[in-house]
ChimeraX commands (.cxc) that place a marker at each C-alpha (Angstrom):
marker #1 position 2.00,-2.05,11.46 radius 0.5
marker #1 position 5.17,-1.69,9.38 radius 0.5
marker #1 position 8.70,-2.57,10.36 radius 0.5
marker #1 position 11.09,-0.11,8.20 radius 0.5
marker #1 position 14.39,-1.22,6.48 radius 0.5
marker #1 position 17.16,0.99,6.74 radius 0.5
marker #1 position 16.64,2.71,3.03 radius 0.5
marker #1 position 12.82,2.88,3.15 radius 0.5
marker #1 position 14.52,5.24,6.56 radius 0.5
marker #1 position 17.03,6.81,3.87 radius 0.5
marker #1 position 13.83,6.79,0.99 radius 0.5
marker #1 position 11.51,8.68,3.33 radius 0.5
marker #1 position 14.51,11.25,4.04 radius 0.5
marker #1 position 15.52,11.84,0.83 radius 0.5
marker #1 position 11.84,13.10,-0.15 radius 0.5
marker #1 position 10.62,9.67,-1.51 radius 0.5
marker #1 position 6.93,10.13,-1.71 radius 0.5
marker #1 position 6.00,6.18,-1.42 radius 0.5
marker #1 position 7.47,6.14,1.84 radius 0.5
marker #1 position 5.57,9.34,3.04 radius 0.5
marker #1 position 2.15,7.01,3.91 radius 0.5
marker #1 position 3.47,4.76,5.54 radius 0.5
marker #1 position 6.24,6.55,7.79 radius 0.5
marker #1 position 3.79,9.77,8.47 radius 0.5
marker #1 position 1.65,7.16,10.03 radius 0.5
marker #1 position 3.27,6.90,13.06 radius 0.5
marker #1 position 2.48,2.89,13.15 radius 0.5
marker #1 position 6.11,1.91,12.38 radius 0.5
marker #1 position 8.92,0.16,13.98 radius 0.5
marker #1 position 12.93,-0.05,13.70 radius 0.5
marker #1 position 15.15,-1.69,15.58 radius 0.5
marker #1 position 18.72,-0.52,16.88 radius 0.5
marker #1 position 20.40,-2.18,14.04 radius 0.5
marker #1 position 18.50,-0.11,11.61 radius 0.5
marker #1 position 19.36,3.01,13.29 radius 0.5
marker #1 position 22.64,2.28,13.42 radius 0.5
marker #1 position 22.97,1.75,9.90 radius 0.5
marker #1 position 21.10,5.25,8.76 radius 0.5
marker #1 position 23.20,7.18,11.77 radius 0.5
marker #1 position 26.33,5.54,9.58 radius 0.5
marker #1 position 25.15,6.44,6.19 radius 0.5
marker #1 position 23.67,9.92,7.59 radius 0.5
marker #1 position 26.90,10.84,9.07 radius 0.5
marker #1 position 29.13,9.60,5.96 radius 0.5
marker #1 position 27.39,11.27,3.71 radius 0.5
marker #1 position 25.48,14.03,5.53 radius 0.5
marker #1 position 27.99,15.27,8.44 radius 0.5
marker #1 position 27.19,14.73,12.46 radius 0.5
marker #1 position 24.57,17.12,13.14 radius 0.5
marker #1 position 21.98,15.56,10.62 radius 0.5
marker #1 position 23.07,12.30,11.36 radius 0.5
marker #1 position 22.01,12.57,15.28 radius 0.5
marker #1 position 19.14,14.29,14.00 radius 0.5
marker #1 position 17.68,11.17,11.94 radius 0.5
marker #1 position 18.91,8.75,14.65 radius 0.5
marker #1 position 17.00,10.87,17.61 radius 0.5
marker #1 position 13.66,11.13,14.75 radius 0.5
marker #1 position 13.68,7.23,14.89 radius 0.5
marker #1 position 14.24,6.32,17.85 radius 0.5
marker #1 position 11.51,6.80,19.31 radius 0.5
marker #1 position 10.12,4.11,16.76 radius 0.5
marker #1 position 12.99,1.63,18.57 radius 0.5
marker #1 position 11.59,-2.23,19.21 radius 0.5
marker #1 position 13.96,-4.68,21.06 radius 0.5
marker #1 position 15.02,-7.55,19.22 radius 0.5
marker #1 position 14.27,-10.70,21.04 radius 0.5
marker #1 position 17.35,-13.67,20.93 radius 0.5
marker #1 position 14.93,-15.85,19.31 radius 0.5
marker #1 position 14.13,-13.61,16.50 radius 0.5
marker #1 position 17.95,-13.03,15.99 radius 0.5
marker #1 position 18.54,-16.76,16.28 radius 0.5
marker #1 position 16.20,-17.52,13.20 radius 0.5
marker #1 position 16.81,-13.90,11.50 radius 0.5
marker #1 position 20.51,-16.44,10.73 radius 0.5
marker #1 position 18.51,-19.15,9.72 radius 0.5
marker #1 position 16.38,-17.07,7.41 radius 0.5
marker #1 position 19.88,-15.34,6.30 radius 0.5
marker #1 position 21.20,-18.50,5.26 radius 0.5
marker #1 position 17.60,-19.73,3.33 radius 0.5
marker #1 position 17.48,-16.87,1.56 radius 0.5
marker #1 position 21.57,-17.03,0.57 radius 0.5
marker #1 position 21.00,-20.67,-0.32 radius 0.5
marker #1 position 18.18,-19.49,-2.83 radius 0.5
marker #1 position 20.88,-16.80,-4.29 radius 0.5
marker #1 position 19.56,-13.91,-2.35 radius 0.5
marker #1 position 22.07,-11.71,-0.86 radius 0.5
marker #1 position 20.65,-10.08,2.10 radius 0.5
marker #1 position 22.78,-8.54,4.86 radius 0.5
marker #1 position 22.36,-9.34,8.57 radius 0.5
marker #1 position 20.55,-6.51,9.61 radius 0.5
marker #1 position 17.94,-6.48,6.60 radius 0.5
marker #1 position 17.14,-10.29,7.69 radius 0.5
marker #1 position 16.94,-9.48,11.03 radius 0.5
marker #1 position 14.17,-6.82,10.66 radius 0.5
marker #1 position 12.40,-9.17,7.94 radius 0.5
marker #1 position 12.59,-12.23,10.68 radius 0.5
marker #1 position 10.81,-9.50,13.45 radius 0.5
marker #1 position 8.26,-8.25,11.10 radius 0.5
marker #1 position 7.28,-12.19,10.54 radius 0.5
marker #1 position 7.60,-12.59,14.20 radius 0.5
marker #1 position 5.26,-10.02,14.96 radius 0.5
marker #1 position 3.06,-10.06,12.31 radius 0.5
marker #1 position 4.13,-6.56,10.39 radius 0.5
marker #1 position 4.75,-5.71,6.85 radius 0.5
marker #1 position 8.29,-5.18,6.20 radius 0.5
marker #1 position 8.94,-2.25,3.80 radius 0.5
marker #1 position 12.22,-2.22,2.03 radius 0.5
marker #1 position 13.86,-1.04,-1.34 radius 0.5
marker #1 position 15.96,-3.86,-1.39 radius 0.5
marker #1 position 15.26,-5.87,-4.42 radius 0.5
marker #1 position 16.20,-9.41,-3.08 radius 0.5
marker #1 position 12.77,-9.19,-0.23 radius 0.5
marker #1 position 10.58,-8.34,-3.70 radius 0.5
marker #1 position 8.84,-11.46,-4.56 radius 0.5
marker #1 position 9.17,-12.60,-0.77 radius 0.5
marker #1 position 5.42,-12.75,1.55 radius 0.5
marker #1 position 4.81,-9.74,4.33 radius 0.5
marker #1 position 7.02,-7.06,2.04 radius 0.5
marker #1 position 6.00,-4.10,0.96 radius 0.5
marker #1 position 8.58,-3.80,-1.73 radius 0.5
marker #1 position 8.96,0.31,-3.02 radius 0.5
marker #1 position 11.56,1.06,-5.56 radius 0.5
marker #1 position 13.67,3.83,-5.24 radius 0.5
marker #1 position 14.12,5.71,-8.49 radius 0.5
marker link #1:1,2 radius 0.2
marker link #1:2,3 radius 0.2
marker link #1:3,4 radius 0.2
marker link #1:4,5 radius 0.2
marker link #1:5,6 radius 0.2
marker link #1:6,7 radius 0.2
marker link #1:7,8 radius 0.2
marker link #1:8,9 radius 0.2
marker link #1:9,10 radius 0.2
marker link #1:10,11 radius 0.2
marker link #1:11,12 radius 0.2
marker link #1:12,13 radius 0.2
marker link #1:13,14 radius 0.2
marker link #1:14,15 radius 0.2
marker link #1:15,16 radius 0.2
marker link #1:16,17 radius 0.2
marker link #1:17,18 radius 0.2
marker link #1:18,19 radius 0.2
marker link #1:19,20 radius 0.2
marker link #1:20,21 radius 0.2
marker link #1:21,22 radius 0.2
marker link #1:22,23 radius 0.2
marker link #1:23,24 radius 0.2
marker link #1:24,25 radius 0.2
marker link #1:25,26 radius 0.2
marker link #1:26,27 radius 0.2
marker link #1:27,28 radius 0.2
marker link #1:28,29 radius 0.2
marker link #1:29,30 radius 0.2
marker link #1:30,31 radius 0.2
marker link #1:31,32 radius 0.2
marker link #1:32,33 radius 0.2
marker link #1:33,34 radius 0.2
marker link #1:34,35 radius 0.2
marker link #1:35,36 radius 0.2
marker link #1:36,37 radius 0.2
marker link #1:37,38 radius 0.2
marker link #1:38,39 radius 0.2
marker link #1:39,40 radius 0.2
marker link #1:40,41 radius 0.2
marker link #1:41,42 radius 0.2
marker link #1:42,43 radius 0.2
marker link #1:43,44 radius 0.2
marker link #1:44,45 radius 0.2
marker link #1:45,46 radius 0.2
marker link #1:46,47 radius 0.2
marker link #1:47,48 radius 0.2
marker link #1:48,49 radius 0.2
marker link #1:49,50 radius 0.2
marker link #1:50,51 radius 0.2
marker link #1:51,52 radius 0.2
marker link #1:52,53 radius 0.2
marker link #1:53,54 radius 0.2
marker link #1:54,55 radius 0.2
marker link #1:55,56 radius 0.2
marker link #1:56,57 radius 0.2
marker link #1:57,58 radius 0.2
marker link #1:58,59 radius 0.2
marker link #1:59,60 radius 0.2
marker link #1:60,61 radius 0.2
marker link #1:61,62 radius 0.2
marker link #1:62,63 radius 0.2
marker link #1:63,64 radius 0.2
marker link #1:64,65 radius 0.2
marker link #1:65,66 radius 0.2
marker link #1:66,67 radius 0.2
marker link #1:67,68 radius 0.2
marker link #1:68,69 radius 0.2
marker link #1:69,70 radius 0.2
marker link #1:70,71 radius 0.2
marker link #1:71,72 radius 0.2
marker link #1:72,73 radius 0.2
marker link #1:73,74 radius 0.2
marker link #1:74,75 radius 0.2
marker link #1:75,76 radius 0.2
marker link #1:76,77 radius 0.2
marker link #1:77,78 radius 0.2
marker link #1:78,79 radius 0.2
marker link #1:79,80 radius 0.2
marker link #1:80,81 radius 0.2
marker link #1:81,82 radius 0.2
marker link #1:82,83 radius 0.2
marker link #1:83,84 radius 0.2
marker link #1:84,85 radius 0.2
marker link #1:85,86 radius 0.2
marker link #1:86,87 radius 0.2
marker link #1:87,88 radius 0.2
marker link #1:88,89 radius 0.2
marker link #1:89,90 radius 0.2
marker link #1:90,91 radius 0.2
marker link #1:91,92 radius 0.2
marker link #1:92,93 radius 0.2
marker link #1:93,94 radius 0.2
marker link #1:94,95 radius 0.2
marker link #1:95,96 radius 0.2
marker link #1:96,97 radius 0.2
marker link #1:97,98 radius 0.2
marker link #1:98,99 radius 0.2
marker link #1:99,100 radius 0.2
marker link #1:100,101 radius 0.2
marker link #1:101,102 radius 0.2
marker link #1:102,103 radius 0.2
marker link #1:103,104 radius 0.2
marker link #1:104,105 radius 0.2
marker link #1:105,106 radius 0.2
marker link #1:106,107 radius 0.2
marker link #1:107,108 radius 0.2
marker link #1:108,109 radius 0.2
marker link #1:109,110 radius 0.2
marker link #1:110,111 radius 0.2
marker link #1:111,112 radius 0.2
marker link #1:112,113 radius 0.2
marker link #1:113,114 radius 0.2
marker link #1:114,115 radius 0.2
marker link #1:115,116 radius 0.2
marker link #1:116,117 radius 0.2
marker link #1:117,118 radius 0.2
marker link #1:118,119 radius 0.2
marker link #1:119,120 radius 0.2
marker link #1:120,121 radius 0.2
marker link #1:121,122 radius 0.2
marker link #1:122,123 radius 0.2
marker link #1:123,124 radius 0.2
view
């Protein structure tokens, strides 16, 4: 099971073959804070009719996010700042729920590369 980060999301669209495994396998998960940050990129960059088109793709692929996990997706946040990673809230919230749950978190971002449970895939 795989919990996607917004730009493996944005990878996969843009024709990234690394992502095409793992999304085309139907066993992934987002949360609403991911969609919400493709729908925003989609619709900056692509216009409004592809951006509801992504967001309605996805969403079907929607998990809740649990207070607990958001709780210690902060704490995590903060770690990983203290240890001169800059991660956003919404990246360490889907890291803390694929720990939580057990799932391999698949990003681009480079600051989850060395970290355990990612699935790190460069974008070139």
């Amino acid at each position: 099971m795989y919990f996607l980060d917004t730009c493996a999301l944005l990878g996969y669209l843009k024709g990234e073959k690394r992502f095409e495994r793992i999304v085309e396998s139907g066993d992934i998960s987002v949360s609403r804070f991911q969609l919400m940050e493709l729908y925003y990129i989609a619709l900056r960059e692509l216009g409004e009719e592809l951006a509801e088109k992504y967001y309605e793709a996805f969403s079907r692929y929607e998990v809740e996010i649990e207070e607990h996990t958001l709780k210690n997706a902060m704490k995590k946040r903060l770690e990983m700042q203290g240890k001169g990673l800059n991660v956003s809230y919404v990246d360490a919230l889907g890291y803390q729920y694929s720990i939580d749950k057990e799932m391999e978190f698949v990003t681009s971002d480079p600051a989850f590369r060395k970290l355990k449970g990612v699935i790190f895939v460069p974008i070139e």
